[in-house]
N, C-alpha and C positions, 0 to 999 in steps of 0.2 A: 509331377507324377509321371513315372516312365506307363508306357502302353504298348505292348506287344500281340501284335494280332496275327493269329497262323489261322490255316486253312488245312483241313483234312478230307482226304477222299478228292480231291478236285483236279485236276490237271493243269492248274495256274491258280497262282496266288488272288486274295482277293482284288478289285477292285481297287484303283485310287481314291474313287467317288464314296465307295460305301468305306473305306478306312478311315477318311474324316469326317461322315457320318456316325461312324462308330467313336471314333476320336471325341467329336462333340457332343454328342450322350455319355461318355463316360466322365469328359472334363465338368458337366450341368451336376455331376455328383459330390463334387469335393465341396458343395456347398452344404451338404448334410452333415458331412464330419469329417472334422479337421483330422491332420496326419494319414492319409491315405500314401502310400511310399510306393506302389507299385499296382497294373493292373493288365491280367492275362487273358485275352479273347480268342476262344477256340472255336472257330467256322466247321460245323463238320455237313459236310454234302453225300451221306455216304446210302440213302435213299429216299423214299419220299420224302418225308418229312425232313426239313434242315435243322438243324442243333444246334444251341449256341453256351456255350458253357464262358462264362465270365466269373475271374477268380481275384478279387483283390484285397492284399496286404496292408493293412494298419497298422498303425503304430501301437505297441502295447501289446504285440505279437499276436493278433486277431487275423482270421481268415476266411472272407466273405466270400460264397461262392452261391451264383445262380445258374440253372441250366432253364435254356425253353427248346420247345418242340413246338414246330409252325411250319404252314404248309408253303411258307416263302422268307426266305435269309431276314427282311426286314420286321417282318412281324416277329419272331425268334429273338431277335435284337431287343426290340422292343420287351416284351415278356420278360425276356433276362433282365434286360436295366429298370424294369419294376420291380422286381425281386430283389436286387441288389439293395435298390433303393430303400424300398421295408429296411432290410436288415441292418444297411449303415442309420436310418431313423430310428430304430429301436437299440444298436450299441453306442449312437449317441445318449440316448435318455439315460442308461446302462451308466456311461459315465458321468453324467454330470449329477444324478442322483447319488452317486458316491462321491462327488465332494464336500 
């Protein structure tokens, strides 16, 4: 699965530390459901609260997207990759109840 992580509003790119952070919560996902092809994480720092918009692409041309809002880049992280996670456990059930 490719992973592309931007930062918005910031004056440097994120972190090394928190990219395979992020990397390794997103990778803990492919266990939910199989065919995941692609996944996009958008850092936005652009006032208090930090944003994390995480958007990824399934096979069967599905398109999963979580946003959180948190008073630190980490928790935000967090919140979105529970979100994501609901949604790819529920379009797993989705599919295999249709076979």
């Amino acid at each position: 699965m490719e992973i592309q992580i931007t930062s918005r509003h910031t004056k440097s790119k994120a972190s090394q530390e928190l990219q395979d952070a992020i990397g390794a919560e997103i990778g803990k996902l492919e266990q939910f459901c199989e065919g995941i092809t692609s996944c996009r994480v958008v850092l936005d720092n652009e006032s208090l609260d930090k944003t994390v918009e995480i958007t990824m692409h399934v096979r069967g041309n599905h398109e999963i997207v979580g946003i959180a809002k948190a008073e630190s880049i980490g928790k935000a992280v967090d919140e979105a990759v529970e979100k994501v996670e609901r949604q790819l456990k529920k379009l797993n059930e989705k599919v295999k109840s249709h076979k």
